[in-house]
N, C-alpha and C positions, 0 to 999 in steps of 0.2 A: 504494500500500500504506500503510495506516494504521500506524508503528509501535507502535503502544500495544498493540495486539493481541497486539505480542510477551511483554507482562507477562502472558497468561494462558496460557504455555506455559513452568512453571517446569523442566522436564525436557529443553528443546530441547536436542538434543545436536548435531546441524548445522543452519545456517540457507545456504542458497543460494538466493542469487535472482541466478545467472548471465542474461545475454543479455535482461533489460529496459532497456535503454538508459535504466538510472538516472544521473541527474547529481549527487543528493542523498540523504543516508538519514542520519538521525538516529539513531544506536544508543543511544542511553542511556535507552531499553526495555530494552535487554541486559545492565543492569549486575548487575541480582540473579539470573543465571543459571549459576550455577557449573558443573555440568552442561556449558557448551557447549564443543563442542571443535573445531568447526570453522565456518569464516565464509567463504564463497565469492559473492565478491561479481567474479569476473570476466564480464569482455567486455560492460561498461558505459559507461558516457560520464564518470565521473569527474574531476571535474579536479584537485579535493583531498575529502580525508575525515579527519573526525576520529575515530580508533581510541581515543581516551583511554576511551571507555567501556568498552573488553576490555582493559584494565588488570589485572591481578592475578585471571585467571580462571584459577585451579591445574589446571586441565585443558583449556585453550586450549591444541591442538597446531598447528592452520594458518590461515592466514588468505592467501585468495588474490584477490589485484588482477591479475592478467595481463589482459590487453587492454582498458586504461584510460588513459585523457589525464592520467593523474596529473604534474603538474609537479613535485612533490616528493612522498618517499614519509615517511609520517607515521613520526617518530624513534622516538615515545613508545613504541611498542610494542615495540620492540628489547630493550627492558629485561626482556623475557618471557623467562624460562627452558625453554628445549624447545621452540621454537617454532620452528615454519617459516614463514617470509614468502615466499609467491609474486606474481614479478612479472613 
């Protein structure tokens, strides 16, 4: 999946791309999406990910990592208010 693509979808309100045994994905196509409120990125291959680019999305309610090799789970996003982190 090319993420750039995601810059011509300024209304995305979920992005899931569950069970492609992604290892990598680059969000920061996602950063001028305020609109998104959900990011379902489980039952991938995972080891780490960096969320900094859903940073300060006012209507960011979940973001789910459940069945991923994640070794640590990214801090940064904790600082979200309302939000639910599934893992």
């Amino acid at each position: 999946m090319d993420p750039t693509s995601l810059k011509h979808c300024p209304s995305l309100q979920k992005l899931t791309l569950l069970h492609n045994r992604l290892k990598e994905l680059d969000l920061s196509p996602l950063e001028n999406h305020p609109s998104l409120e959900t990011v379902n990125l489980s039952g991938n291959k995972f080891e780490k990910i960096d969320l900094t680019p859903l940073i300060n999305f006012p209507n960011l309610k979940v973001v789910n990592l459940k069945y991923n090799s994640l070794e640590i789970l990214p801090t940064v996003i904790f600082n979200q208010k309302d939000l639910e982190i599934i893992q």
